[in-house]
Wavefront OBJ file of the C-alpha trace (Angstrom):
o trace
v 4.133 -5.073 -12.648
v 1.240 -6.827 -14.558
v 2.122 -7.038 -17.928
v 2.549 -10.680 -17.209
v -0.774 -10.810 -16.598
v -2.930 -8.548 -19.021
v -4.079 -10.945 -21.432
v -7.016 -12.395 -19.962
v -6.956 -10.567 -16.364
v -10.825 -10.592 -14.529
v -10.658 -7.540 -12.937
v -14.427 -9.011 -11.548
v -12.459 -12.260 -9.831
v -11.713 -12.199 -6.264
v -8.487 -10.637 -4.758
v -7.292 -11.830 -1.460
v -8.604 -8.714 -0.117
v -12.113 -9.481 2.017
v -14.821 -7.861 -0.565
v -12.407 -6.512 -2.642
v -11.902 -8.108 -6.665
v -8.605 -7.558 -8.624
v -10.466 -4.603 -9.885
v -10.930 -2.725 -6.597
v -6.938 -3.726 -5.953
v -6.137 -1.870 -9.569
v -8.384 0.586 -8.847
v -6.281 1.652 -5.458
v -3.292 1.567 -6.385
v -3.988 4.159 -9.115
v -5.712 6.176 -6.973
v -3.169 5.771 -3.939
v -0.303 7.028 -6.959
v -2.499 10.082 -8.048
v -3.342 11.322 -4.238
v 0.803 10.858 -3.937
v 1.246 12.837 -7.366
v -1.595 15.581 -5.845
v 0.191 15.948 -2.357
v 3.782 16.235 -4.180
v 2.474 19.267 -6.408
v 0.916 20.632 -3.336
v 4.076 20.749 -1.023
v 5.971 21.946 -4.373
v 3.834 24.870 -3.940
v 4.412 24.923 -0.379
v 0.995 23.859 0.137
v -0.605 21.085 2.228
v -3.329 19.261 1.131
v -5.539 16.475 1.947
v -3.588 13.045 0.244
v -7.044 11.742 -0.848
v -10.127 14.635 -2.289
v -13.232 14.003 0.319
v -10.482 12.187 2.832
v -11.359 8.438 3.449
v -15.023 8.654 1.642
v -13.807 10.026 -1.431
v -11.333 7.701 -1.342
v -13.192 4.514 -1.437
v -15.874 6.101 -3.815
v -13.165 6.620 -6.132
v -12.207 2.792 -5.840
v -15.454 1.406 -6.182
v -16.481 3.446 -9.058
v -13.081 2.495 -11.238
v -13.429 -1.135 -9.909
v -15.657 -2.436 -12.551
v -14.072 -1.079 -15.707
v -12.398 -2.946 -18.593
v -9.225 -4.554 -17.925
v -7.073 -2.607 -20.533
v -8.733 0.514 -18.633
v -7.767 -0.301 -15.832
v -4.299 -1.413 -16.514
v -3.668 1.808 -18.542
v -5.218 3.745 -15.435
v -2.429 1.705 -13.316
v 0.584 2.190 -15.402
v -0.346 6.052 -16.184
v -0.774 6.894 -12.992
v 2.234 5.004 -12.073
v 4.144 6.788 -14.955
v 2.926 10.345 -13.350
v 4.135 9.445 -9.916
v 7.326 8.454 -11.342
v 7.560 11.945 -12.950
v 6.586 13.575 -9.801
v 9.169 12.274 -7.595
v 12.042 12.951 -10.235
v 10.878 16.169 -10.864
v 10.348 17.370 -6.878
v 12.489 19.471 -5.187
v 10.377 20.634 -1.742
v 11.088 17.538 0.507
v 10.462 19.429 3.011
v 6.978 19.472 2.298
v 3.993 18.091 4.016
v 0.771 16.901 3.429
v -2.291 15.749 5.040
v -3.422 11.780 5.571
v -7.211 10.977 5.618
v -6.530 10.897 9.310
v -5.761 13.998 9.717
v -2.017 13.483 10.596
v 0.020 15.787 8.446
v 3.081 14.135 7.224
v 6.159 14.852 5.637
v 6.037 14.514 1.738
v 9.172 12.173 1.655
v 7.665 9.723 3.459
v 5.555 8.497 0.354
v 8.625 6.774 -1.598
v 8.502 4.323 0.818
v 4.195 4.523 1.404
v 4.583 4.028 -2.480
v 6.755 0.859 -2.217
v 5.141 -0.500 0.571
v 1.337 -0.056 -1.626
v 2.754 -2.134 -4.543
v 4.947 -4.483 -2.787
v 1.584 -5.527 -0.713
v -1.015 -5.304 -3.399
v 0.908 -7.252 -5.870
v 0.229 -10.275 -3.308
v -3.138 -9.105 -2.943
v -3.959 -9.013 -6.391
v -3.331 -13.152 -5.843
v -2.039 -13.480 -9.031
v 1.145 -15.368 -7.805
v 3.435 -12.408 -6.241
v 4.026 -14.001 -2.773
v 5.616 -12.381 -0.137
v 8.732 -14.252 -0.599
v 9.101 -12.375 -3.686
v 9.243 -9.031 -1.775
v 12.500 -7.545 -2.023
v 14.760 -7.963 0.812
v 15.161 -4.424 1.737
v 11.549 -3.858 1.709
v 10.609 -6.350 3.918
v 13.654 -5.716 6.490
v 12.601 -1.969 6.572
v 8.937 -2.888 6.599
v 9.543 -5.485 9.594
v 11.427 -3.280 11.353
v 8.792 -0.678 11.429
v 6.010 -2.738 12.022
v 7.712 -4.647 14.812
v 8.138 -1.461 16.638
v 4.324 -0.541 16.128
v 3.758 -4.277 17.383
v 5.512 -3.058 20.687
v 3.927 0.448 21.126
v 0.533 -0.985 21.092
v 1.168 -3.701 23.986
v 1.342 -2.835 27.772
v 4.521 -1.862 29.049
v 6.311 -4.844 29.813
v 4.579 -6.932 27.511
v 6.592 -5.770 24.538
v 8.279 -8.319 21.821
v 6.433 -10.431 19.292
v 4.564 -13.883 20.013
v 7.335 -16.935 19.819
v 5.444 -18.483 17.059
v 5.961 -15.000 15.088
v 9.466 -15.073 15.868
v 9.728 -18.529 15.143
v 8.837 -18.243 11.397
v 10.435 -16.793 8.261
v 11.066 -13.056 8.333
v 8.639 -12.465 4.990
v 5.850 -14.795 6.847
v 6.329 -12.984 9.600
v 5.814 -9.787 8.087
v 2.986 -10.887 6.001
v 1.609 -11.870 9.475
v 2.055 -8.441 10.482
v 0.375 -6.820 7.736
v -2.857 -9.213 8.279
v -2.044 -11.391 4.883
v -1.282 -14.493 6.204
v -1.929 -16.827 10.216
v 0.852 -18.252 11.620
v -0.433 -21.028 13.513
v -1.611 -20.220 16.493
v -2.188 -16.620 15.927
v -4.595 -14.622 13.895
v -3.437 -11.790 11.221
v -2.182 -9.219 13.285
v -3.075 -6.621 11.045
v -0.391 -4.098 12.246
v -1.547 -1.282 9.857
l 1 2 3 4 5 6 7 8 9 10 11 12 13 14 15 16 17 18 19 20 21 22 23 24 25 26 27 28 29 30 31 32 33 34 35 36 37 38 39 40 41 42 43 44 45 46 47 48 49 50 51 52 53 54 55 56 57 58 59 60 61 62 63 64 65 66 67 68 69 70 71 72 73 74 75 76 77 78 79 80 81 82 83 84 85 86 87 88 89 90 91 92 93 94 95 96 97 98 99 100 101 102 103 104 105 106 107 108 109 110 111 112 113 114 115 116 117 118 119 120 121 122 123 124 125 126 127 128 129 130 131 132 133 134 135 136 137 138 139 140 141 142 143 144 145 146 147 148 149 150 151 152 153 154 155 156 157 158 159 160 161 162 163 164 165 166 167 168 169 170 171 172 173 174 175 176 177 178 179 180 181 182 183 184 185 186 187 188 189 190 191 192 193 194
């Protein structure tokens, strides 16, 4: 995933991320892989846990304090993590299993595959090192606009369902950029679906 980019990567530059630097980015997504790597050994147990240690708080303070390291720690942090996760899924046998997201929703354990997908398709753009949302694959993004158009709908008044015409007017990956808050369309602001 960034092994185009590890000579010379600032993890201290900017992401596209408000407040956020390629080193906060890094720092999530191998800390989103290990709380998917803890909640898989949990349900293997037939346990439910909390995704994240500390929920939402110990989340972030886990971000912010691997944020600022070295970029070869960080990208080994990345791909080891990622390499664990890997292991995890191949090895896991309990997909029946549930766990517990920092908002308290307990879900079932097979829905992180695509929660995993979804985290690097996304934060590869985010990391604004070139990975535009026309590069997502095209059965991500038709899954992911599917689902997101529907929670589009469910959060409008009855009646009042169906996307904006300008979102329908553009390119599916635009539009679904729009939809995760990366990108306007003009006349509308992010919509920020999740």
């Amino acid at each position: 995933m960034l092994d185009d980019h590890a000579d010379g990567l600032d993890v201290a530059a900017p992401s596209l991320l408000p407040n956020w630097t390629i080193g906060h980015v890094l720092s999530h997504l191998a800390r989103n892989a290990d709380s998917m790597t803890r909640a898989l050994a949990a349900a293997e147990r037939g346990e439910v846990v909390d995704r994240y240690p500390g929920g939402v708080a110990g989340r972030d303070a886990d971000i912010e304090a691997g944020a600022g390291r070295p970029p070869s720690e960080q990208l080994a942090d990345v791909r080891g993590s990622d390499a664990r996760l890997d292991a995890a899924f191949a090895g896991h046998t309990r997909w029946d299993g549930r766990y517990r997201e920092p908002t308290g929703r307990v879900v079932p354990v097979e829905h992180l595959v695509f929660l995993r997908w979804r985290e690097v398709e996304v934060h590869r753009h985010d990391l604004g090192l070139g990975h535009q949302p026309d590069d997502w694959p095209a059965e991500y993004a038709r899954v992911e606009l599917n689902e997101l158009t529907m929670r589009w709908n469910a959060r409008r008044p009855m009646g009042l369902t169906g996307l904006p015409p300008e979102a329908l007017a553009a390119p599916e990956r635009q539009r679904l950029a729009w939809l995760l808050g990366r990108t306007e369309i003009a006349g509308l602001d992010p919509a920020g679906v999740l």
